[in-house]
C-alpha positions in Angstrom: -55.2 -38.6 196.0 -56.7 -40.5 199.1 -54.7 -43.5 199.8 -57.0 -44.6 202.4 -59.6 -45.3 199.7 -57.2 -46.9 197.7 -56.4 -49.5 200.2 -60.0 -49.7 200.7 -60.7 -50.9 197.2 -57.9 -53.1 197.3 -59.6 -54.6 200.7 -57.2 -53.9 203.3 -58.4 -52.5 206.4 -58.6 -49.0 207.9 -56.2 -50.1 210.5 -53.6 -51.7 208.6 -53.5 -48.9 206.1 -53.4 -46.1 208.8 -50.0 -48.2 210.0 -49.0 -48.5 206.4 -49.7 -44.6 205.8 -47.4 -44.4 209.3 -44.6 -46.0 207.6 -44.8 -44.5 204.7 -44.4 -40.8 206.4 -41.7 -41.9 208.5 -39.8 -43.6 205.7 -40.0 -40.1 203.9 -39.3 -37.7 206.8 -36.5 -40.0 207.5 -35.2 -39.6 203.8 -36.1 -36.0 204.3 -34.1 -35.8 207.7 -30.8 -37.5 206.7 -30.4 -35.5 204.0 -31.2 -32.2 205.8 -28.7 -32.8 208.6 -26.5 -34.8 207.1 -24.3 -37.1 207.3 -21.6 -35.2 209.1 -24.2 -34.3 212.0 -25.9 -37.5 212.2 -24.3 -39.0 214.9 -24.2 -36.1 217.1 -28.3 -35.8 216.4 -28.5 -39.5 217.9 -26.7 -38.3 221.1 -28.0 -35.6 221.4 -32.1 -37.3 221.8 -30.4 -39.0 224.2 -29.2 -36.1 226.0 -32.6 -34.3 225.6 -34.4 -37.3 226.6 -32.5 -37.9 229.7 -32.9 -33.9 230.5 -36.3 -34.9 230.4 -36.6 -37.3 232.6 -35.0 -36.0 235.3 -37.1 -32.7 235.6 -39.8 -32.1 238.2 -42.9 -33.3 237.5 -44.4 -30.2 239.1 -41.8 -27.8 236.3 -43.6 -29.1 233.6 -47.1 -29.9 234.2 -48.4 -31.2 230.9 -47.7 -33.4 228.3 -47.3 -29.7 225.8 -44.5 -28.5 227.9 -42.5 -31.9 228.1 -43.0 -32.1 224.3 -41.8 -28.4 223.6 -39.3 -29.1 226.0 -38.2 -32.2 224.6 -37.8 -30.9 221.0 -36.2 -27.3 222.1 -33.3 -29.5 224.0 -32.4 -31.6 221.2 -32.8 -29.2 218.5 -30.8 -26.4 220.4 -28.0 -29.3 221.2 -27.9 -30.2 217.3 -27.6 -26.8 216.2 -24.9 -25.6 218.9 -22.7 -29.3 219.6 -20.6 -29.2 216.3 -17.9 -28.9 218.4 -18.8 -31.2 221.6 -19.6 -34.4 219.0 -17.8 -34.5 215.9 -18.6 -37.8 214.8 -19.2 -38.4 211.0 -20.5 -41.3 208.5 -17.4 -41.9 206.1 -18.1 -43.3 202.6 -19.8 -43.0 199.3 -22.2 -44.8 197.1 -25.5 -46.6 197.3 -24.1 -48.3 200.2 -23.1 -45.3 202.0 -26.8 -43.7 200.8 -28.2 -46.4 202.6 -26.6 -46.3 206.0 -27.4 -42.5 206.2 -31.4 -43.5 205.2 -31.4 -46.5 208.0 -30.0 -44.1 210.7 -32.1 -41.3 210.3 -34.8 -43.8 209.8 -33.9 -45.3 213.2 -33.6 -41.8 214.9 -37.2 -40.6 213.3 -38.8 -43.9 215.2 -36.6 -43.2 218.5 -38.2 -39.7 218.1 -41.7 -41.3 217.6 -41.8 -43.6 220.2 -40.6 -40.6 222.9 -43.2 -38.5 221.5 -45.8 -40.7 222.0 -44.6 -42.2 225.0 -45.3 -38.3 226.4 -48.5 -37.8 224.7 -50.9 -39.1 226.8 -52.7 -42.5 224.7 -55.7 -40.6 224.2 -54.3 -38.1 222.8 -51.7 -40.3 220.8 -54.9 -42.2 219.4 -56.0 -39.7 217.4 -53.1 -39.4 215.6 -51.9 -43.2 215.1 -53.5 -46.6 215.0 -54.0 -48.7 218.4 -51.2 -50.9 216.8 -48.6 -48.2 216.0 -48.9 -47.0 219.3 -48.0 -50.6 220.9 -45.2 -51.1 218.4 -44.2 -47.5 219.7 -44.4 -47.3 223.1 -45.8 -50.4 224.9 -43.9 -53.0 227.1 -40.2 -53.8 225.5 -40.7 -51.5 222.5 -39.1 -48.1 224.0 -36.0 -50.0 225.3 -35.5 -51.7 221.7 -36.0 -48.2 220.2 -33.6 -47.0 222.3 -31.2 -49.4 221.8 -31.5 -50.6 217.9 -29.9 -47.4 216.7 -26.8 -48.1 219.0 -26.9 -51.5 218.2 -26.7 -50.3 214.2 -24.0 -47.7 215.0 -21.6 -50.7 216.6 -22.1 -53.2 213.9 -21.9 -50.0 210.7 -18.5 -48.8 212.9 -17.2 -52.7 213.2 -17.8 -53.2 209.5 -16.4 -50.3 208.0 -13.4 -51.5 210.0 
């Protein structure tokens, strides 16, 4: 089944259904994701890109000379800290229901674009542009867009945590 012919008959462009196939595979490896970690490790997962990201950033340019190694790096940090930090961040989603279903799908949902928009802000953007649309990339990794990836899953974590209260 080729979706991009699909959208093609139904006369939307190549671009717009290259962001909509975008979407559509991080909507299901978010699914995919929160149910694999769980909502018990969630949390920690979220600090812990932060942790790997600010590892990152910190380490000599000359250590890790391409965009590969900052990548492998990237993804070694934060999956070693998720599968070893069950003890340093114990911080779990409480609840049941669709409501509760929902809030675990939004956060990992939040965390797979966070992850996104640090891959591809390492990925150099010719690189990046054969994997995503010209647009994606922007609402990725260009001008405010990092910061509010950053930031919206925190944001989400303050108002879920004042709510539940």
């Amino acid at each position: 089944m080729d979706l991009y012919n699909i959208f093609s008959q139904i006369g939307v462009s190549p671009k717009v259904a290259q962001d909509v196939m975008l979407v559509l595979f991080v909507a299901f490896i978010s699914f995919v994701y929160g149910m694999l970690v769980g909502r018990y490790r969630l949390i920690p997962a979220l600090i812990n890109i932060f942790a790997s990201f600010a590892v990152l950033s910190v380490v000599p340019a000359n250590v890790l000379p391409d965009y590969n190694s900052k990548l492998i790096l990237f993804f070694a940090l934060w999956g070693g800290l998720t599968i070893f930090s069950r003890k340093f961040f114990d911080v779990p989603f409480y609840g049941s229901g669709t409501s509760f279903l929902w809030r675990v799908f939004s956060m990992s949902f939040l965390q797979g674009v966070l992850l996104l928009s640090i891959a591809f802000s390492i990925i150099p953007r010719k690189v990046a542009l054969t994997y995503i649309s010209p647009n994606a990339l922007g609402y990725l990794t260009e001008g405010w867009a990092p910061l509010i990836w950053m930031t919206l899953p925190l944001v989400y974590l303050f108002f879920i945590y004042r709510r539940s209260r």
